[in-house]
C-alpha positions as CSV (number, residue, x, y, z in Angstrom):
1,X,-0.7,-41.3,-5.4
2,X,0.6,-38.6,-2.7
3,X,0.3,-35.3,-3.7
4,X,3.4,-33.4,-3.3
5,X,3.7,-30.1,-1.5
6,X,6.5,-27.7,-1.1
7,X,6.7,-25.6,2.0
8,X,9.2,-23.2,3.4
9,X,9.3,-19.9,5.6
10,X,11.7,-17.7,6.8
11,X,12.7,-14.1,8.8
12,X,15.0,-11.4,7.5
13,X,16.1,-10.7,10.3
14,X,15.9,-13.4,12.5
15,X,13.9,-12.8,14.9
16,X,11.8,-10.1,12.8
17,X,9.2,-10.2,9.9
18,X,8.6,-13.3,8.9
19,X,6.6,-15.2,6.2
20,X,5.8,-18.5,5.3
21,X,4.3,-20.4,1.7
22,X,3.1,-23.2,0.4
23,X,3.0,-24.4,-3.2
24,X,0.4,-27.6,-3.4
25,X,0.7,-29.7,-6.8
26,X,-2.6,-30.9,-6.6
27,X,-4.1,-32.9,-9.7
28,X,-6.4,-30.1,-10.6
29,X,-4.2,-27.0,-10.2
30,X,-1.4,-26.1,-7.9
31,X,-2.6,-24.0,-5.1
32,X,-0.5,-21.6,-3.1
33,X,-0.7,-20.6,0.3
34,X,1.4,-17.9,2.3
35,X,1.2,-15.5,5.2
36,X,3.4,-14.1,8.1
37,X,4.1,-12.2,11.1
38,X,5.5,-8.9,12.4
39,X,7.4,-10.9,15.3
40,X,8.8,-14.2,14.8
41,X,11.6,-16.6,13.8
42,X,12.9,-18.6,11.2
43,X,12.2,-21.7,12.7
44,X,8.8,-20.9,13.8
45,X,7.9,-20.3,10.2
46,X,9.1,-23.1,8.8
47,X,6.6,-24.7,11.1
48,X,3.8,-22.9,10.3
49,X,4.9,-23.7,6.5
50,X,3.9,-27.2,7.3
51,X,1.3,-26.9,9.5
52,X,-1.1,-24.9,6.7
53,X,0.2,-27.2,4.3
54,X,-0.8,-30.3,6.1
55,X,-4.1,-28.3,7.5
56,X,-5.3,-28.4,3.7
57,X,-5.5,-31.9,3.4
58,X,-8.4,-34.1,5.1
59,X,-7.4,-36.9,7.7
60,X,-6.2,-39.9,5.7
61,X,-4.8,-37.8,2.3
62,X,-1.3,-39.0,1.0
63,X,1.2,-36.5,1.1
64,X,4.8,-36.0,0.1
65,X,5.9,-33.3,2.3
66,X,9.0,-31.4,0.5
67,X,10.9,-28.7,3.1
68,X,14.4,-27.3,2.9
69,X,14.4,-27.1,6.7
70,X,16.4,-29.8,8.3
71,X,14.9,-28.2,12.0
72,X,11.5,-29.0,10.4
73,X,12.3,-32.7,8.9
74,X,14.5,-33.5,11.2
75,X,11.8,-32.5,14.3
76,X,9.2,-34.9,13.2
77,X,11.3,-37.8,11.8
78,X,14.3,-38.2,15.0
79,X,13.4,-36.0,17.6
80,X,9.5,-35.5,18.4
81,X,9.2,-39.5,19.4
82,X,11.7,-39.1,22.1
83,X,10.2,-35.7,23.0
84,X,6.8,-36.6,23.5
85,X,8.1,-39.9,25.3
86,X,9.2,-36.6,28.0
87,X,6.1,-35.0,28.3
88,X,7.6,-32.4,25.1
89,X,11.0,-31.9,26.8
90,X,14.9,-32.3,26.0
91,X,18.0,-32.9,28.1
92,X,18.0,-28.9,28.6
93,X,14.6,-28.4,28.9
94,X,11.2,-27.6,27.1
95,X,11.3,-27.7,23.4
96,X,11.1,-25.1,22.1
97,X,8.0,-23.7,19.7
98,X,6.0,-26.9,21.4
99,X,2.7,-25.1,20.6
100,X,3.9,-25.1,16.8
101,X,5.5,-28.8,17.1
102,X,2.4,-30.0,19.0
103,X,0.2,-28.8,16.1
104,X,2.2,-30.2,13.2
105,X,2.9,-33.5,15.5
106,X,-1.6,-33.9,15.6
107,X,-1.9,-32.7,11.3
108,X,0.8,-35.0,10.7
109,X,-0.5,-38.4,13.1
110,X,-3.7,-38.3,11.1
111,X,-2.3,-38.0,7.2
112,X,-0.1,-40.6,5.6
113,X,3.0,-37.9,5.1
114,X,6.0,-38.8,3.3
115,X,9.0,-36.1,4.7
116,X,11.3,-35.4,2.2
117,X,14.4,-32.8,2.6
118,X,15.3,-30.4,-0.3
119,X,18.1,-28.5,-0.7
120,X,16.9,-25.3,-1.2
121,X,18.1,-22.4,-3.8
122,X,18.8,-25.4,-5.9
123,X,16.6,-24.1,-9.2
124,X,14.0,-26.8,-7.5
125,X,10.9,-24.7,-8.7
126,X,8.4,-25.8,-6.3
127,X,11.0,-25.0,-3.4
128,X,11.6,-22.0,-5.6
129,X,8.5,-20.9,-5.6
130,X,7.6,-21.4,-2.1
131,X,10.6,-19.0,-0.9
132,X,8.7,-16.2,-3.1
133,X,5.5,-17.2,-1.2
134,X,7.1,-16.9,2.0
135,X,9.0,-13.3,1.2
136,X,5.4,-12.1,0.1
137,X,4.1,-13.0,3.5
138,X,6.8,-11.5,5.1
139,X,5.8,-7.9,3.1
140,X,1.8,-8.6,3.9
141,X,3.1,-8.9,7.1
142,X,4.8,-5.5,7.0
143,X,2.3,-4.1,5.1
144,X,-0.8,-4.7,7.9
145,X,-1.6,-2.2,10.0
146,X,0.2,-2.6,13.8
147,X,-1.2,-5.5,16.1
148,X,-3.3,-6.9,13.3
149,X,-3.4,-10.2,11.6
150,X,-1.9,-10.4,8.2
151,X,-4.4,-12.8,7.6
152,X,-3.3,-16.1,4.6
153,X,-3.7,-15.2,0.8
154,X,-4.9,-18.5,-0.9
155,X,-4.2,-19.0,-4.9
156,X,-5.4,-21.8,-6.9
157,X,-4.5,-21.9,-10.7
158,X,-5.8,-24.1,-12.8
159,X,-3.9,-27.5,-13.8
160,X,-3.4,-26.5,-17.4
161,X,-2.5,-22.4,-16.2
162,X,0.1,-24.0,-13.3
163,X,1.7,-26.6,-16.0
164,X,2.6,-23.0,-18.0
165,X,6.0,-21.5,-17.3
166,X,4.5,-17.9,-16.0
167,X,6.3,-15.3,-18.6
168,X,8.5,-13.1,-17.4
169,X,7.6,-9.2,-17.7
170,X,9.5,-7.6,-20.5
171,X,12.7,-5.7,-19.1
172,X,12.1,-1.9,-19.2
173,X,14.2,0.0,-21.5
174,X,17.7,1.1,-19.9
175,X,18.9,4.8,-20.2
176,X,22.1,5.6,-20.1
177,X,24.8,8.5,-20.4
178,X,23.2,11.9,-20.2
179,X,19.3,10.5,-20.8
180,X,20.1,8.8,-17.4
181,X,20.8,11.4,-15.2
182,X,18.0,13.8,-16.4
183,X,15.6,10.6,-15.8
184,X,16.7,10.3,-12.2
185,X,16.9,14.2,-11.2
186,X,13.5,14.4,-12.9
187,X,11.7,11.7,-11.0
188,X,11.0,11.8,-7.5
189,X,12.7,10.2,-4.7
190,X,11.5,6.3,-4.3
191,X,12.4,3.3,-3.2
192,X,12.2,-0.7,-4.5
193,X,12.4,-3.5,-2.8
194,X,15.1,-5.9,-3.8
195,X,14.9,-9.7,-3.0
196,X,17.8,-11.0,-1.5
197,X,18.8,-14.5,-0.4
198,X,17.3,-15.1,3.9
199,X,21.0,-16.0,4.6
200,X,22.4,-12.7,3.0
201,X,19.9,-10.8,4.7
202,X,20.6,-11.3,7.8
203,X,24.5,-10.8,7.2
204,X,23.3,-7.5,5.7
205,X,21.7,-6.7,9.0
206,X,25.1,-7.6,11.2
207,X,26.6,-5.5,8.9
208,X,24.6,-2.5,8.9
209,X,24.8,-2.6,12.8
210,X,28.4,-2.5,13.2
211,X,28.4,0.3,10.7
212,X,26.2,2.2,12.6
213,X,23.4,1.9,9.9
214,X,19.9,0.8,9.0
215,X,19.8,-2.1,6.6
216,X,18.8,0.1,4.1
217,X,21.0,2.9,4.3
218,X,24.1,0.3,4.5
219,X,22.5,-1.6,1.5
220,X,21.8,1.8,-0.4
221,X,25.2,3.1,0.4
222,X,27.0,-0.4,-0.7
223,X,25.1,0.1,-4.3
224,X,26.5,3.8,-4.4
225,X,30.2,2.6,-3.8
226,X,29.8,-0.4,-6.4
227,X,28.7,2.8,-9.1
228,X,30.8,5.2,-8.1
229,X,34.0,2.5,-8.4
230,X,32.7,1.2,-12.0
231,X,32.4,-2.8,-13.4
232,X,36.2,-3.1,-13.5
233,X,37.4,-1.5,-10.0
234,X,34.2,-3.2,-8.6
235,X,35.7,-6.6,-10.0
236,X,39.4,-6.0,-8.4
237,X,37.7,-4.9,-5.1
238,X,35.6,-7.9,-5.4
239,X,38.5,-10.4,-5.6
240,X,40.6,-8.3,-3.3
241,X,38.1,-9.3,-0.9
242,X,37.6,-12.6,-1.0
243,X,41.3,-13.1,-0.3
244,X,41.2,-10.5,2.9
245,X,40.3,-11.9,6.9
246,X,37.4,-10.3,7.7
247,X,37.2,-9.2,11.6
């Protein structure tokens, strides 16, 4: 019986902060993996995805290896025979990441691995799942102090905790009208991160740049637009632009 394993990994931007995860569905729990980097790219964690996923499992262990990278499947399926057939190089040159390729190409000779493609933000929970993993990498990465290791978190629940739908925190209660404003001018200025999909991300980040602004402040200034024009002038705008040529 393989034991199936999701693993995926990603930058915002790319290149940038990266993380990776890894959800295992092992028989006696599910374990979960993840980590990243200050400096890297998409691709390169997408590799590394795989690589601590297949560096769990001893030599021999039957694996169904789940990704939503075609680069990663796609690498060790079609392309790394005919690579390693020229001493790791294409028609243009070196491949590239061949440390990371090299790696996975060793893990992956000495496990019996089924690769299987995913389509990812699908509702698939165990590719869900690992995208989560791999954004918390990305903000241990963040979080670690310059030029040092952000180091892999490790997570094993238990089989009968991991077969549980995790609950959801209650919603906090919404203020509105007057209660609202008082709330906000009371409290101190902060910040909260909010998720958003790799692929938006960086499009948020071209974005920002021709507008002369960081990420933030053209994502902060976006939100301030889509209040100040209210639900219904939001939702002409909206459709207004899906209709227009962008530049």
């Amino acid at each position: 019986m393989r034991t199936i394993v999701y693993a995926d990994g990603g930058c915002d931007p790319n290149p940038g902060p990266g993380g990776w995860g890894v959800v295992i569905q092992a028989e006696t729990g599910t374990i979960e993996r993840c980590g990243g980097e200050r400096s890297t790219t998409n691709n390169r964690m997408e590799l590394t995805a795989a690589i601590s996923a297949l560096s769990h499992f001893p030599e021999g262990a039957a694996i169904e290896m789940r990704c939503d990278s075609q680069y990663v499947i796609k690498s060790v399926t079609e392309w790394m025979k005919g690579w390693k057939a020229k001493g790791w190089r294409t028609s243009t040159g070196p491949v590239k990441n061949v440390d990371l390729m090299q790696t996975l190409d060793t893990l992956a000779a000495r496990r019996d691995v089924r690769w299987t493609w995913v389509r990812g933000h699908t509702g698939e929970a165990g590719n869900e799942r690992a995208d989560r993993l791999a954004a918390q990498g990305r903000r241990q990465a963040l979080a670690a102090p310059a030029g040092s290791a952000a180091g892999t978190t490790t997570t094993t629940l238990p089989a009968s905790a991991s077969a549980a739908p995790i609950p959801s925190p209650p919603a906090p209660a919404r203020l509105t009208g007057t209660a609202a404003l008082a709330a906000a001018m009371a409290a101190p200025p902060r910040t909260t991160p909010i998720p958003v999909d790799l692929a938006l991300g960086l499009d948020v980040s071209r974005a920002a740049k021709a507008a002369g602004l960081t990420a933030p402040a053209f994502v902060e200034e976006a939100i301030r637009v889509a209040l100040h024009l209210g639900p219904e002038a939001f939702a002409r705008a909206r459709e207004a632009a899906k209709g227009a040529k962008l530049p």
